[in-house]
C-alpha positions in Angstrom: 32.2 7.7 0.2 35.7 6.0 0.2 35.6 6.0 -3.6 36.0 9.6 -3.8 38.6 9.4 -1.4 40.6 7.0 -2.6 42.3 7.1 -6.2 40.0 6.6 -9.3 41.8 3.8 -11.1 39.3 1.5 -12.8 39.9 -1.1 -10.2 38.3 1.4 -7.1 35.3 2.2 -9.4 34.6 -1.3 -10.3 35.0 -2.6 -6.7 32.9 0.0 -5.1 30.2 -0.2 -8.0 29.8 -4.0 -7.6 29.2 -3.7 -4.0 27.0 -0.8 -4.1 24.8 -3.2 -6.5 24.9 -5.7 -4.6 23.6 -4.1 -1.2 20.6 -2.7 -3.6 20.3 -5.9 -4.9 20.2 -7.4 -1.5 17.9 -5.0 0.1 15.8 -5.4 -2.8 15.4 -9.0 -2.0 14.4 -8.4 1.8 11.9 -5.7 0.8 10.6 -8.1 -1.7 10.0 -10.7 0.0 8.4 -8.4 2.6 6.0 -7.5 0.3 4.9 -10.6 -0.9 4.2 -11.4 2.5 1.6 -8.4 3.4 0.2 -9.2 -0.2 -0.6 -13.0 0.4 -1.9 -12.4 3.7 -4.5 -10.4 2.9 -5.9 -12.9 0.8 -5.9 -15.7 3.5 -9.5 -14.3 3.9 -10.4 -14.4 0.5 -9.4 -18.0 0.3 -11.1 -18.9 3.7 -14.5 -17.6 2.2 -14.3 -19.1 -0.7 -14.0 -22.6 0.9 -16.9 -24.4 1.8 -16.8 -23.3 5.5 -20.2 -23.1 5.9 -20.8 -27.1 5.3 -18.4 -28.1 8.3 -19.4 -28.3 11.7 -20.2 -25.2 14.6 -16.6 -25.3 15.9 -15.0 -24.9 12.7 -17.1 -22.4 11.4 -16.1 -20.1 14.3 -12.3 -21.0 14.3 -12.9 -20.3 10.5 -14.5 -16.7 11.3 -11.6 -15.9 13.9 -9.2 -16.5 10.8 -11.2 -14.1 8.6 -11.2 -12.0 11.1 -7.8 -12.2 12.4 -6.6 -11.8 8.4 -8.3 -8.2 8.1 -5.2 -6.9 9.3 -2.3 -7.7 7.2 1.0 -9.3 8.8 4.0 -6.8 8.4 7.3 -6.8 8.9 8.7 -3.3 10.5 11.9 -1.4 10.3 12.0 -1.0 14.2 9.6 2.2 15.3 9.9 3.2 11.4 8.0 2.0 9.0 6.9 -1.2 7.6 9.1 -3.1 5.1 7.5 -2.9 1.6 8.4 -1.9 -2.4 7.4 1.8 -1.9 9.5 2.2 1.7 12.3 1.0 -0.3 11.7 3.1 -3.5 11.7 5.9 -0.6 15.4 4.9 0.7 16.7 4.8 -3.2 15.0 8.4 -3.5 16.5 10.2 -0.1 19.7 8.0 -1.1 20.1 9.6 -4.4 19.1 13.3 -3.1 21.3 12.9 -0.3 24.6 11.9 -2.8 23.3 14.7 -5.2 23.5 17.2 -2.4 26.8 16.2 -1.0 28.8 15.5 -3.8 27.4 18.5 -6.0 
């Protein structure tokens, strides 16, 4: 918003643009990670079961049932009472982003 406020010397637009891609890039990276961390625990189950749990004693066989069972659920990480962080909530932002700055500055 200050770029179209301020003069447009080459300076402004090369300052503002670098930081505008580095925020995507940055949120990018958290929403990334995010991602990757719903992905890989879902397969904690997967890997549980394929183990040879079923050769180990009674105890561990339950703890190792609690796990699968405990894994169904993915772990997330929210945006407060939002959403959940993930590549498709982010492609969302860039899309309500770019419709928003259409709209305005049309």
């Amino acid at each position: 918003m200050q770029l179209f406020v301020s003069e447009l010397i080459l300076f402004n637009i090369m300052f503002h643009g670098e930081f505008a891609l580095c925020m995507l890039i940055r949120l990018l990276v958290y929403y990334w990670y995010a991602n990757e961390i719903m992905e890989q625990s879902s397969n904690i189950a997967i890997a549980v079961w394929e183990s040879e749990w079923y050769d180990e004693p009674q105890r561990v066989k339950q703890m190792m049932l609690m796990m699968i069972m405990r894994s169904n659920k993915p772990l997330v990480l929210d945006i407060g009472p939002f959403s959940t962080m993930t590549l498709s909530t982010f492609l969302r932002i860039l899309k309500a982003t770019y419709s928003y700055m259409m709209i305005m500055y049309r």
